[in-house]
Structures are given as structure tokens and as C-alpha cells.
Phi, psi and omega in degrees: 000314182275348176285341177284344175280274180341293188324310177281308154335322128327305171312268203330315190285348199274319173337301183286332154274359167286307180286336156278337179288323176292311189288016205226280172313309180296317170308342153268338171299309189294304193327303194325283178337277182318323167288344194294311218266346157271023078340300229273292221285353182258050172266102200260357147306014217200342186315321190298318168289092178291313150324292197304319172317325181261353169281316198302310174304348184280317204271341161287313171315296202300318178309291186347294185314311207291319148330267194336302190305312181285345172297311168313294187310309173325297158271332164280352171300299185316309186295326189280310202303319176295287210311317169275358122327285180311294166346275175325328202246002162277318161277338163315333192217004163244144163296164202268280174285335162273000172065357178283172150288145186272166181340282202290315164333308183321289223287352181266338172305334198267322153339301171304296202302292203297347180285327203264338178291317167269030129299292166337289201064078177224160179271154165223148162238166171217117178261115162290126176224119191248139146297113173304117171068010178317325167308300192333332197271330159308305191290328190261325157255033172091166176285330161297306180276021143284311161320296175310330188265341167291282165318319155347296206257302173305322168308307176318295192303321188301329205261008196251333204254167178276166203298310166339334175279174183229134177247113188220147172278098173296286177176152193066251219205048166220123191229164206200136199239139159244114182267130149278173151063033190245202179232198159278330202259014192256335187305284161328320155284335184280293179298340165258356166290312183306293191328284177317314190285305188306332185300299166304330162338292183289236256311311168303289195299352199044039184235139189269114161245137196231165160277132157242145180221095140317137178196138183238121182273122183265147311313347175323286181250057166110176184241022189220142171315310162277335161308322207270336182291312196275343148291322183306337196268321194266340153321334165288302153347313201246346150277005199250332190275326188308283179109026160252004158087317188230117168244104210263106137104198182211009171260008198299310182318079230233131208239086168220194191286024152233020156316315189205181192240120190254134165258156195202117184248130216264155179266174229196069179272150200252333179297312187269351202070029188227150178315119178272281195194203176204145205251124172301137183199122192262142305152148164249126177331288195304339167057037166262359192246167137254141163015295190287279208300326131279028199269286179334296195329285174309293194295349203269332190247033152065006164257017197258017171258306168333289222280321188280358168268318170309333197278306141030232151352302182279340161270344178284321192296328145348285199281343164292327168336288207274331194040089166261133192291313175226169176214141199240102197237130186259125179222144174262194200249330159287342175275308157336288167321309195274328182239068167243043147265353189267150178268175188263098188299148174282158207046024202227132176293127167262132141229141185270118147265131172235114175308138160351297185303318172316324216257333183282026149191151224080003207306355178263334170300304169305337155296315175325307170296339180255334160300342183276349203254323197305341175307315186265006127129358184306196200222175174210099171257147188248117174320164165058014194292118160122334188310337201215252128296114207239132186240053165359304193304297192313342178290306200277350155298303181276341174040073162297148189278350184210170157199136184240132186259150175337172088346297187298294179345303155298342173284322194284309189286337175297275198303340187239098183295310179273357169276335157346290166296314174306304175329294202299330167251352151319268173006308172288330177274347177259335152324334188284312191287003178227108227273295205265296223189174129250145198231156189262128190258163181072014202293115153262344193249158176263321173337290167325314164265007163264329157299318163313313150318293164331306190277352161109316295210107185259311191276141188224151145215130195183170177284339169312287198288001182126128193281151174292163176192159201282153170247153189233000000 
């Protein structure tokens, strides 16, 4: 296509030297002709011939017109030959269906830009902006009314951004923005204005559609066209996988004590009503993710044994703080493996919860490993019982000091009276394998703690009894 444009744009341009070339000779010809024949008619050799003087003088006129007409062609030939120019060279530097710019237009502006930006010394971002799930949206409503939601989508983003910005199709159904002259928090606004546009966009449309916007910052995340582009693309990456939609840089992620939040939901024993102890949960500061999604977040850039080790770390330091008489800490077996240089804090009972899930293959390295911690004196309960998969063998090996049972599980003994008498004696068989307790996870309800009761099970944790919360 752009090479079929250029091409014409070349027709066009040779045209027009033709045609000034044509119109520049005739114009001397004629010029010619007209000086031959006032001369001829100014002749006084010739005064005399009165007939020939008046054919001559006829013949000067009809030149005259004939000039004239062609001038008139000329100049409306030059006016068609510009308007399919402007045309040609518009479609040269526009997409066909979104009317934006097109790609290869983008990469020589952003040139300009960034050139202009470091004159300034000034910020530019550059926003990658992806359509959520689009194949989706072609395959279930046509292609056409993929075009369209395109066009759409491209209107938005123009009517979201200042007119100073540069609006380009990058290609499919990813289009691309350069805010000058901007700042972060102008940035922050920009990127939820778009957003927030496209959304109404699925709404008109009855369709659910969303954005991810990836962004590289000049100088910040480079001083080049391709830094800025191949970081803005993996900032896109780490918002379409992170599941936080919009992402600046690919360092946002800082990995210190305010990555995250640690919270602490307290256990229960219900025979005295007094605090048994309490369990560390970590939290997103900002308190748009939950747990898993940012857990998701982290792992999508390759940090999340980092961010789980910090959380780690940061609850033991807790429980010396805080001098909690016991802490209940969620861990995995690589995280164990890598800090098993940490000390035990004193005075404070530590258990290690380990998911179910943890436990079905490997079992003797993972004994091993819990055997190293049980040395420096933690303690071990295993999480999630029932949720999944039961490694018996790894029960009766490891002889946890707790077992905490699912929520679903407890849900099931709600609903169901007889797996209830199945629960109620797995409960009794499992005291033999739980050195301190069992403790019942999730109680919200009192029917749930009255099923609980019922099943022997005195320590509860749940939002009936207290919610998490930071301590102070």
C-alpha cells in the first residue's frame, strides 16, 4: 500500500513537470506566432493591404483567447493535480481504516519528538495501548463489527488526548500515543482518561471492552526511539499479564517494606473467647489487587519468590516487634530452602503453614527441609486440608503441630449432615497427627460456628471472629 502510494506521488509529481513544461512552450510558440504577426501587420510593406491586416488582426485576437483558455486549463489541471496529492499523501501517512497515523508516519514523529523533548528538557511518555480480548470480539461478532469498534476505539483515544499529542495505529488492534511536554501524575490522568473512553466505547456497544496501556517514559526509561518503544511494549506485557491495565516503566515494582502490607487476622479459641494467636497476610498497599493478583503481578516480572520472601521477612520482624506470644506464617518450600539462615525470633511460637499442594511430590526433600527449620525451633501447620489433594504419607511423616481445615470443607459439613459424621471422625483421626490443635479456617457465619463446634474443633478463624488488621 505504501509503496503503491509513493509510486503515485511520483506519477503525480512527473505529471506536473510535464504540464508546466507543456504550458511554458506553447506559450512561446504562441508568444512567437503573435510577435510574427504584429510585426507582419506593422509592416508598412503591407500597410496597404487592408483585407490581409484585418485577417491578421482577427488572428491576434482568436491567439489572445486561445492563450487565455489555455491558462484557465492549466491552472484548473495544476488545482485536480494538488487536490490528488494532498489526498496521496495523506493516505501515505494515515491508516485506511482509523484515520490515525500510520506506523512508519509514528516512527519519523517520534524522532521529532524526542528530539524536541530533549531541547525542552522536558518529559514525553509513549503509550502502547491493546485491546482486551479482541480476537474474541471478531470471532463472536464478525469482522465488521471488529472494524467498527476499531474506529471507535481510535475516535476515543483523539477525543481523550490534546490535540498536541500524536495519535498512530500501530497495527491490529494496538495503537500508539506520544504525550509532549508531560508529567506522572499528567501521565496517570491520560492513561484513565483513555481508558475510562474506550470503556464507554463496550458500553454504546454493548460489548464488555477494556484496554492495557503499557508506558516508557523519556528520559526516564531512555533516550531513544527503540528503548522507548521495547520498554513501553514490556510495560504492556506486565499490565495485560500483572491484571493492573495500566503500567509505567518495568521498575514500578520496588521491591521494599512498603511493596506490601502485612495484616494479621486473629485465631480464636472459643472455649475461653481469648486471642490463641494470629496469622500473617499480606495485602496490597494501595488496596486495588487482592492477594493472588498481586502475587500474579510480581511473578508476571519474574519477582515473586523475592516479594514472598520479603513478606517472609517482614512478618518475623513483626512478631519481635509486636512480641506475639504465637504467629501463624504462610510459606512454601523454596522460600524455606533459600532462607534457612533466619533465626527464630525469640519468645515468640513461629509456624510454618504449608499448603496441601506443596506436599505431593517430593516428599523426602521436603522433609528434610522442615526437618532443618524444626531444629531452630519453628513449628509447622499444614494449610488448606481438604482443599485439594491429601498426602497422607507427608502427614504421618511430618507430624504437624497444627492442621487448619479449608473453608470449603466446612462448607460441605454445613450442607451436608452426613459428610458432617464423616468430617467429625476425620477430626478424631487426625488429632493423632496434630501435635497442638486444629484450627477451623473461614467461620463467617454462626451456623458455620456452631457446625464447627459440633465437629470438636475449638480454635476458629474467620470474619465472625475478627477481620485482619494491621497492628499498632
Amino acid at each position: 500500500m505504501t509503496t503503491s502510494v509513493d509510486n503515485n506521488l511520483k506519477t503525480i509529481e512527473r505529471r506536473e513537470w510535464q504540464l508546466w513544461v507543456l504550458a511554458l512552450g506553447l506559450i512561446v510558440i504562441l508568444a512567437a506566432i503573435t510577435a510574427g504577426t504584429y510585426f507582419f501587420i506593422l509592416s508598412e510593406a503591407y500597410t496597404n493591404f487592408g483585407m490581409i491586416r484585418t485577417m491578421a488582426n482577427r488572428a491576434l485576437g482568436g491567439l489572445l483567447i486561445l492563450i487565455f483558455l489555455f491558462c484557465i486549463y492549466v491552472i484548473s489541471t495544476r488545482r485536480v493535480l494538488g487536490v490528488m496529492r494532498t489526498t496521496l499523501e495523506n493516505q501515505a501517512i494515515r491508516d485506511n481504516l482509523t484515520d490515525l497515523y500510520n506506523r512508519r508516519y509514528f516512527n519519523l514523529r517520534l524522532e521529532d519528538e524526542i528530539v524536541r523533548a530533549q531541547r525542552n528538557k522536558s518529559i514525553l511518555a509513549l503509550l502502547i495501548c491493546d485491546i482486551d480480548q479482541f480476537k474474541n470480539i471478531n470471532n463472536s461478532w464478525g469482522h465488521q463489527t471488529g472494524d467498527e469498534i476499531l474506529k471507535s476505539v481510535a475516535q476515543s483515544i483523539r477525543e481523550s488526548t490534546r490535540g498536541m499529542d500524536l495519535v498512530a495505529r500501530w497495527g491490529g488492534d494496538e495503537m500508539v500515543v506520544v504525550l509532549a511536554n508531560t508529567t506522572r501524575e499528567g501521565v496517570s490522568v491520560a492513561t484513565e482518561r483513555i481508558r475510562k473512553g474506550v470503556q464507554r466505547v463496550g458500553q454504546k456497544a454493548l460489548i464488555d471492552l477494556d484496554m492495557c496501556i503499557g508506558v516508557s517514559l523519556y528520559p526516564e526509561h531512555g533516550t531513544s526511539s527503540d528503548d522507548l518503544i521495547r520498554l513501553a511494549d514490556k510495560a504492556l506485557f506486565i499490565a495485560k499479564r500483572g491484571g493492573d491495565k495500566i503500567h509505567i516503566g518495568e521498575e514500578e515494582y520496588l521491591l521494599d517494606e512498603r511493596s506490601i502490607k502485612i495484616v494479621y487476622q486473629p485465631i480464636v479459641d472459643t472455649n475461653s473467647n481469648r486471642v490463641f494467636g494470629y496469622e500473617a497476610l499480606g495485602r496490597d498497599p494501595q488496596g486495588k489487587l487482592n492477594i493472588l493478583e498481586l502475587f500474579k503481578r510480581y511473578q508476571t516480572i519474574g519477582r515473586l519468590h523475592e516479594l514472598q520472601c520479603l513478606c517472609f521477612k517482614l512478618e518475623l520482624e513483626a512478631a519481635h516487634k509486636f512480641k506475639l506470644e504465637r504467629l501463624f506464617v504462610n510459606v512454601n518450600f523454596d522460600m524455606l530452602n533459600d532462607l534457612s539462615h533466619i533465626p527464630k525470633p525469640p519468645d515468640t511460637e513461629l509456624i510454618l503453614e504449608i499448603s496441601e499442594k506443596e506436599v505431593l511430590e517430593d516428599i523426602e526433600s521436603r522433609l528434610k527441609i522442615a526437618q532443618k527449620w524444626r531444629a531452630k525451633g519453628f513449628k509447622f501447620a499444614i494449610d488448606d486440608f481438604g482443599a485439594g489433594f491429601i498426602s497422607l504419607p507427608f502427614i504421618a511423616q511430618l507430624i504437624p503441630d497444627y492442621i487448619k481445615i479449608d473453608r470449603s470443607t466446612i462448607l460441605h459439613a454445613v450442607s451436608s449432615i452426613k459428610f458432617r459424621e464423616f468430617l467429625k471422625d476425620m477430626v478424631l483421626a487426625l488429632h493423632n497427627y496434630s501435635a497442638e490443635g486444629i484450627i477451623a479456617e473461614g467461620i463467617e457465619t454462626e451456623q458455620e460456628l456452631n457446625v464447627v463446634k459440633e465437629l470438636g474443633l475449638d480454635l476458629v478463624q474467620g470474619f465472625l471472629l475478627g477481620r485482619p488488621h494491621e497492628l499498632i
